[in-house]
C-alpha positions as YAML, in Angstrom:
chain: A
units: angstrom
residues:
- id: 1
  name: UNK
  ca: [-34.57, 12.94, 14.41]
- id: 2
  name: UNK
  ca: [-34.10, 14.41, 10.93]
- id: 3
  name: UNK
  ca: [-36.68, 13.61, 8.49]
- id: 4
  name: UNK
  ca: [-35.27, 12.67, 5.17]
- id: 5
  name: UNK
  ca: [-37.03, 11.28, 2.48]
- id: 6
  name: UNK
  ca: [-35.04, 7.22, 1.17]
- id: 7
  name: UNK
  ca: [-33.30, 8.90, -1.61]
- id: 8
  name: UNK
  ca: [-31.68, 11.67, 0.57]
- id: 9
  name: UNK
  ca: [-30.65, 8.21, 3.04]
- id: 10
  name: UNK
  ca: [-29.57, 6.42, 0.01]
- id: 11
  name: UNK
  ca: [-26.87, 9.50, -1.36]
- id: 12
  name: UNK
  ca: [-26.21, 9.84, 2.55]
- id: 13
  name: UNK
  ca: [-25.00, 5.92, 2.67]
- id: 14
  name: UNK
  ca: [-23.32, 6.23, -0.72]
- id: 15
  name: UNK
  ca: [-21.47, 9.02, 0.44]
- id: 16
  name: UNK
  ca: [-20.33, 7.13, 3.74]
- id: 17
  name: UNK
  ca: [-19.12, 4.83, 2.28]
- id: 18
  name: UNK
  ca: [-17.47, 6.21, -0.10]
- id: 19
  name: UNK
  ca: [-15.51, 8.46, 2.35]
- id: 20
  name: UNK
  ca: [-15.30, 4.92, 4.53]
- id: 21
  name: UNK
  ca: [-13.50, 2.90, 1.06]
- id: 22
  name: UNK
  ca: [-11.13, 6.00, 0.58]
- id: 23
  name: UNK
  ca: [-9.87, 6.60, 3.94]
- id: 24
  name: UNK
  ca: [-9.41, 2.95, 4.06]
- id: 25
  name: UNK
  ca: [-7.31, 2.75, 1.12]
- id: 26
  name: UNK
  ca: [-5.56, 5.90, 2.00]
- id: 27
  name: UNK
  ca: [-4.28, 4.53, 5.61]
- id: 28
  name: UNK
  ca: [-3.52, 1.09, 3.41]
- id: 29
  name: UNK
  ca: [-1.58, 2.49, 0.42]
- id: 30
  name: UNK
  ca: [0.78, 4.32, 3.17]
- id: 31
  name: UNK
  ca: [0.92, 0.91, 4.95]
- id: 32
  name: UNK
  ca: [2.48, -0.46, 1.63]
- id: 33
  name: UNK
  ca: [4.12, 2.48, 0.73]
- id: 34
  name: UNK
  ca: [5.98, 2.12, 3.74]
- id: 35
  name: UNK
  ca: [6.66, -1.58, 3.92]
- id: 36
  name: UNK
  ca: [8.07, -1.12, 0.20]
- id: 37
  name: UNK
  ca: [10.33, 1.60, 1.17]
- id: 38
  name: UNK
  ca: [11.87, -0.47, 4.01]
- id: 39
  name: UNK
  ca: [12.19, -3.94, 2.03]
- id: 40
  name: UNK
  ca: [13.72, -2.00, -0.37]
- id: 41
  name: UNK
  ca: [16.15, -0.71, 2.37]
- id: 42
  name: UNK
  ca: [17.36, -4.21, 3.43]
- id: 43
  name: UNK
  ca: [17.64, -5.05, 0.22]
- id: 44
  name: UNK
  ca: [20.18, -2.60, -0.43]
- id: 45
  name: UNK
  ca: [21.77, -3.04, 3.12]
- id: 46
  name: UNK
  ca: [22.10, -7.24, 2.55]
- id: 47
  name: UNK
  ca: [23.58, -6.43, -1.23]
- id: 48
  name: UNK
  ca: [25.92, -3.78, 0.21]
- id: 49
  name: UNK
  ca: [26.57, -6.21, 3.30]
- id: 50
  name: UNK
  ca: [27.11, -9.01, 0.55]
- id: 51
  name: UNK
  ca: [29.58, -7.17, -1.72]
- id: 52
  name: UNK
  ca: [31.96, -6.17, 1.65]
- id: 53
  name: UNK
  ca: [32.08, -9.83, 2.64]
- id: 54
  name: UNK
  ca: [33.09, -11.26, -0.81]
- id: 55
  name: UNK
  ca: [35.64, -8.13, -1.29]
- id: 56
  name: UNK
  ca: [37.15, -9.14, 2.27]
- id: 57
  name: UNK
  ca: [37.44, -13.10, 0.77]
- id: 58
  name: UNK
  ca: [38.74, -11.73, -2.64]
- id: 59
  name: UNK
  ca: [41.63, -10.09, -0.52]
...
């Protein structure tokens, strides 16, 4: 194996997880992104949806 002195290990972890907590958050903050976009999608649709059905009672 690769001899490496603890301090080389210790910026090798750091590094690991570092890369670990951004890819993470990456594949997370599309999750949201995404989940945001379409709640804010049926939100539209039910408001549009809503405003048709008290037009047609108006009438």
């Amino acid at each position: 194996m690769i001899d490496l002195d603890q301090e080389t290990w210790i910026y090798l972890t750091i590094i690991a997880v570092f890369l670990a907590y951004f890819l993470w958050n990456s594949r997370r903050a599309k999750r949201i992104k995404k989940q945001r976009k379409n709640r804010n999608f049926r939100k539209r649709y039910m408001e549009r949806k809503q405003e048709k059905e008290s037009d047609s009672v108006v009438k």
